[in-house]
N, C-alpha and C positions, 0 to 999 in steps of 0.2 A: 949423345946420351941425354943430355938437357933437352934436343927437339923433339925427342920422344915420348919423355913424361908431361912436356905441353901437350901432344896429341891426346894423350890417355884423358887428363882432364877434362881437354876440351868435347872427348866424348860421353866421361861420364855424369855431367852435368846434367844435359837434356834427362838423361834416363830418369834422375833420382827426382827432378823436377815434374815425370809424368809418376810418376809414384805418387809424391808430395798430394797430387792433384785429383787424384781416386782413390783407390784401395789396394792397399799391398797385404801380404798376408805368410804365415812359415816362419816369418824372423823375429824379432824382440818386439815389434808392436804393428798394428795396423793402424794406418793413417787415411781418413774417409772427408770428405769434403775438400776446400779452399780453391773452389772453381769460382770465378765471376767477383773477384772480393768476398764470398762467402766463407767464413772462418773453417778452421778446416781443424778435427778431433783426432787425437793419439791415442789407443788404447795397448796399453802393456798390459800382458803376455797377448801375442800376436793372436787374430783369428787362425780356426781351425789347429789352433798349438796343444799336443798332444804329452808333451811332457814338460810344463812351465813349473819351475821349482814354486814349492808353497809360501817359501819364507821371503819369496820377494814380492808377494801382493796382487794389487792392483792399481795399476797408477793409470788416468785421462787428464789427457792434458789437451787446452783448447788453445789453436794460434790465430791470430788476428779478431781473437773476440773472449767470451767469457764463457762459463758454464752456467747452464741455467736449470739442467737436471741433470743428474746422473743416478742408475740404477747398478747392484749385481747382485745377481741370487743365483740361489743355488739348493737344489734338493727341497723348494718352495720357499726356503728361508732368504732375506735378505741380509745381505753382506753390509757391516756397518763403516762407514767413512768421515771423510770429512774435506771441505773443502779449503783451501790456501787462501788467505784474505784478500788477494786480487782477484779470485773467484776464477781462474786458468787453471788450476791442477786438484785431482781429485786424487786421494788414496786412500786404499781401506787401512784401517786401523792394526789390524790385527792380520799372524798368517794363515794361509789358504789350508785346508784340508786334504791331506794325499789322495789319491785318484778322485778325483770330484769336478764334474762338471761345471762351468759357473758360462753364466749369459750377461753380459754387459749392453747398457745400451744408455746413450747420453744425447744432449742435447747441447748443442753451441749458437750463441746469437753474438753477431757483431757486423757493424755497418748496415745496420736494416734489414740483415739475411740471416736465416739460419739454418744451420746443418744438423742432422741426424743421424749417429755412430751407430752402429751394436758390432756386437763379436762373440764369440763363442768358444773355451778353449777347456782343457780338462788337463791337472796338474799328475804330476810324477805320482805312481802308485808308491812307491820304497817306504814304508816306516820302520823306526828303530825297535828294535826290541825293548829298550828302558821306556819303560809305562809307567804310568801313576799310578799306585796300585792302591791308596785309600788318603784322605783327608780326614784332618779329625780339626773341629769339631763334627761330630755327625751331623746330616742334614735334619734341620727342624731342631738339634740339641737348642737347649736352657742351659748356659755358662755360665761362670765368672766373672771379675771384671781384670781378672790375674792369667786370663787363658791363653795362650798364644795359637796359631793357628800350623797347623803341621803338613805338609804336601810329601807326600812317603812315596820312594820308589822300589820298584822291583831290583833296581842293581844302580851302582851308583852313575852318576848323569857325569859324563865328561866336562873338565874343567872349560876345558874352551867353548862349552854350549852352554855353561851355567850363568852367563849374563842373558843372553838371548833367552835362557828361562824366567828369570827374573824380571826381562821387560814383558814378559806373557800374563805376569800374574798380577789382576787387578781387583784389591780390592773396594768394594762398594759400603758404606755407613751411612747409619742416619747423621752421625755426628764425625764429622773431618776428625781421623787419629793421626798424628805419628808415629812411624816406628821404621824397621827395617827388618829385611831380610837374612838370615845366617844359613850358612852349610853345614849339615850334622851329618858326621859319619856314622857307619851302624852301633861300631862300637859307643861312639858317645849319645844314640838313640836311647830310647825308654823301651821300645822293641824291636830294636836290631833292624829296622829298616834305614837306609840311607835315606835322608828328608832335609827340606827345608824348609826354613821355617819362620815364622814371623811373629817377632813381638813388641808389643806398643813402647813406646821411650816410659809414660806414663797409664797405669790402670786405665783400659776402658772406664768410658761416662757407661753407668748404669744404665739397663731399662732404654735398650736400642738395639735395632736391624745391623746384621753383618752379611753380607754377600762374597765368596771368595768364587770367581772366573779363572781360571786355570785355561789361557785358549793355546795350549801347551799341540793344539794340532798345526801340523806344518811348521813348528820352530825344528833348525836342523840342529838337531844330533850327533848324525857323523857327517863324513864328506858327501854320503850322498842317502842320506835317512833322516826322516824326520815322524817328527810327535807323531802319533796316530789317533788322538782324540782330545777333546776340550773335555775340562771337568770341572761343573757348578756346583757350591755347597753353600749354604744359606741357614744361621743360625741366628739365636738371639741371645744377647747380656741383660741377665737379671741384675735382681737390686745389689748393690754393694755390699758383700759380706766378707768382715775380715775378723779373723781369730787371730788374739797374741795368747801366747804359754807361756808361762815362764818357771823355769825347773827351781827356780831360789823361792817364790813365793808359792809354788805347785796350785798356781789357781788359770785355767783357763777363762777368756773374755771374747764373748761373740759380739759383735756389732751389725748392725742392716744402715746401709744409706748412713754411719756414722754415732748412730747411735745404739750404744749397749741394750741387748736383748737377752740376754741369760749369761750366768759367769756361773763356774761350778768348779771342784777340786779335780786335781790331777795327782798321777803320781809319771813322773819318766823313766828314762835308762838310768839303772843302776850304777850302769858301768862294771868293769874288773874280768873284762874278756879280750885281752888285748891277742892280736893274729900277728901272724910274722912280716903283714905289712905296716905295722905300729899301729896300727889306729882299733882302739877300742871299741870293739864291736856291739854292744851291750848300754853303750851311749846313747842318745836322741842326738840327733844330729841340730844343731842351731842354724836359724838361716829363713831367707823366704820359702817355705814351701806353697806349694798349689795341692789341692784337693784333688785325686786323681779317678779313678774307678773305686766302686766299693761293692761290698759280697755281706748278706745278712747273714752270713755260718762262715766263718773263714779257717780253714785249715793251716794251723802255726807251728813249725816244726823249726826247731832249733837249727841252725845254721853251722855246718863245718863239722858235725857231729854226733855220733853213731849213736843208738839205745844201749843203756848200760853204763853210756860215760860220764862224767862227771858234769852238772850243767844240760846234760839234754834234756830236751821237754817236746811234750806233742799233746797240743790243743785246739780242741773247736771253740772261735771266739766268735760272740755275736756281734752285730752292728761295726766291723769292720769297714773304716774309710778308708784309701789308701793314701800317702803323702810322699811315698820319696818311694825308690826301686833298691834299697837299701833295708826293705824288709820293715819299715815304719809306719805303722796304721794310729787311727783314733779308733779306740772302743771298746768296749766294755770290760770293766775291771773282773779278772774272775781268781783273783787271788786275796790276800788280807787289806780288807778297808780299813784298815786304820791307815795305811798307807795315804790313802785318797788324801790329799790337801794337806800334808805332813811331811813326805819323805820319797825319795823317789824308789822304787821298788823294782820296775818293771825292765824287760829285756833289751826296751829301745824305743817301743814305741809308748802311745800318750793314753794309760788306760783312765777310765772315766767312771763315772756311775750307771750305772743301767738307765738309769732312765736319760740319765745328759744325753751319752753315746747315743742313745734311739733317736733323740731329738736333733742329735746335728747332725745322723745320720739322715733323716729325715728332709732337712731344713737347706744343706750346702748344696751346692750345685758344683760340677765340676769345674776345677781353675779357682775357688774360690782361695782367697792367698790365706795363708797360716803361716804366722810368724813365730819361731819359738826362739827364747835366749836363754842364754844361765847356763849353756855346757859347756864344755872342752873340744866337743868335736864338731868341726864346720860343715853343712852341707855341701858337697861339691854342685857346679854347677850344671853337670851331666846326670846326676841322680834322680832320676823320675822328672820331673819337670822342674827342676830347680832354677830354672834357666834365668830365674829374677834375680840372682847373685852375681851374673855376671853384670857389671858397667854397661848402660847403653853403648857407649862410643867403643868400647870393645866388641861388642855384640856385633855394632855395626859392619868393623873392619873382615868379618866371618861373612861377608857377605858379597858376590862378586861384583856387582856395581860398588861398594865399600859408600853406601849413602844411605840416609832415612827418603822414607817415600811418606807421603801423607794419603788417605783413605780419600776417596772421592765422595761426594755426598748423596746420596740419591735422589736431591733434588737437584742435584745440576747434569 
């Protein structure tokens, strides 16, 4: 038994050594050169390889010498990499596209010789059905400096693929941020899509480029599916704009870049509509809110409650901003002013003066933070974008890598 698996060895030596020595091709990599002392190139996924999974890339690797170029493109585009600091192993960055052709072709010098690779191979068709199905910021939007960045799916992303999604997603700034990733379920969404999502430790720096890459093509999914496209969305952060309310002095205060730019009367939730899940309906909710969508004629209809009953009401308000998914807008007062900067009146949300409401209707940008105090009832941190109440390091641990990442800069 022993002299038999020396024979085996000793025949399959020579073979792998004439492989080593040309070009092999069908298995895990093609290896081309290392004749005469000349360095000899590895390219994984093998030539003519017709189903190479996405998620494992592109790796060249140079033996008895170095890399001096490497190329891969694909569909005209070039595939982006980087090279290992001994300058021997090349891999792309990012993974590969489901059914997609790509052409490799490298260059190795060592010992005064050099060799020239290429290869050719086209990855597994199979994608999953969970898609990205929008991004918000919208592309080209004007933000906040309170905005967090939202990656929404059509159905929720299996636990075991939601790290490999999180290394897919890179984002790009004029100015290096912190922050991290979390997992939101539908229910705890703003609109029921399953999403992840990203918020700075600290407000965005004012008055700078955001780029979010999503290269979510070819990360696997399931056991044998993966992403079916990359999604780019590139926004910008206006100037710093922060409103406090406060319901004990009913005076609201606008600030830009830090400094007060208009303060005007308010009235809040009156409160005394408590539901049989204790919490007073009729309240403003206290807490960081964000500035979310807004509508110049907003339809207001009482909540939990028919016409004819006690408390219903149904009104067209103008200059409606939104702030929380708990039915809380800024805008326009359309009941008794004497209330304005006296007393709190209102059903919940922060009504104003007609001309304030136009004006920071006007003025805010989405995400912009609004801070209000002096109630009884907290913002939860899943209510429209409240998501600033919750603790960074809590935030963080909702995240499958459970780490902050930092924004890369554009100029690097």
């Amino acid at each position: 038994m022993r002299r038999g698996t020396t024979v085996l060895v000793l025949v399959l030596v020579p073979v792998l050594g004439l492989a080593a020595a040309c070009s092999s091709g069908g298995g895990d990599e093609t290896v081309q050169g290392g004749k005469d002392g000349a360095p000899s190139v590895s390219i994984s996924p093998a030539n003519a390889t017709t189903d190479a999974p996405p998620d494992r890339g592109v790796t060249v690797t140079a033996n008895g010498g170095t890399l001096s170029q490497v190329t891969v493109r694909s569909r005209g585009a070039e595939v982006p990499g980087s090279l290992s600091p001994d300058r021997r192993t090349w891999r792309s960055s990012w993974t590969l596209t489901p059914g997609a052709r790509y052409q490799v072709s490298a260059t190795a010098t060592g010992n005064g010789k050099t060799t020239n690779a290429t290869s050719g191979f086209r990855t597994v068709r199979d994608v999953a059905a969970t898609a990205i199905t929008n991004v918000i910021p919208a592309n080209g939007q004007k933000v906040g400096v309170g905005m967090p960045i939202m990656v929404q799916f059509n159905k929720p992303v299996p636990e075991r693929a939601r790290a490999a999604v999180e290394r897919s997603l890179e984002i790009v700034s004029t100015r290096p941020t912190e922050g991290a990733w979390r997992w939101v379920a539908a229910n705890e969404s703003f609109n029921g899509l399953p999403s992840v999502m990203f918020r700075p430790r600290r407000p965005w720096a004012p008055n700078q480029r955001v780029r979010l890459v999503a290269h979510y093509a070819g990360v696997r999914i399931g056991d044998r599916v993966f992403g079916a496209r990359d999604v780019t969305r590139e926004f910008t952060v206006g100037d710093a704009h922060t409103v406090t309310i406060s319901a004990t002095t009913h005076r609201a205060v606008a600030r830009s870049n830090g400094k007060v730019v208009k303060t005007w009367p308010v009235s809040l939730g009156r409160g005394g509509d408590v539901w049989p899940d204790g919490v007073d309906h009729q309240l403003t909710t206290s807490g960081v809110h964000l500035t979310m969508n807004k509508v110049r004629l907003e339809r207001m209809e009482s909540p939990g409650k028919k016409k004819g009953e006690p408390g219903y009401y149904l009104e067209m308000v103008p200059w409606a901003y939104r702030i929380s998914n708990s039915g809380e807008y800024i805008h326009q007062n359309m009941d008794d002013p004497s209330c304005l900067g006296n007393r709190n009146c209102s059903h919940g949300c922060v009504r104003s003066p007609e001309a304030s409401a136009r004006w920071f209707f006007n003025w805010a940008y989405p995400g912009d933070i609004v801070n209000i105090t002096g109630t009884r009832r907290k913002l939860d941190w899943w209510n429209g974008w409240g998501y600033w109440q919750m603790p960074f390091e809590r935030w963080t641990e909702g995240g499958a890598l459970r780490r902050p990442v930092t924004t890369r800069s554009f100029q690097s």
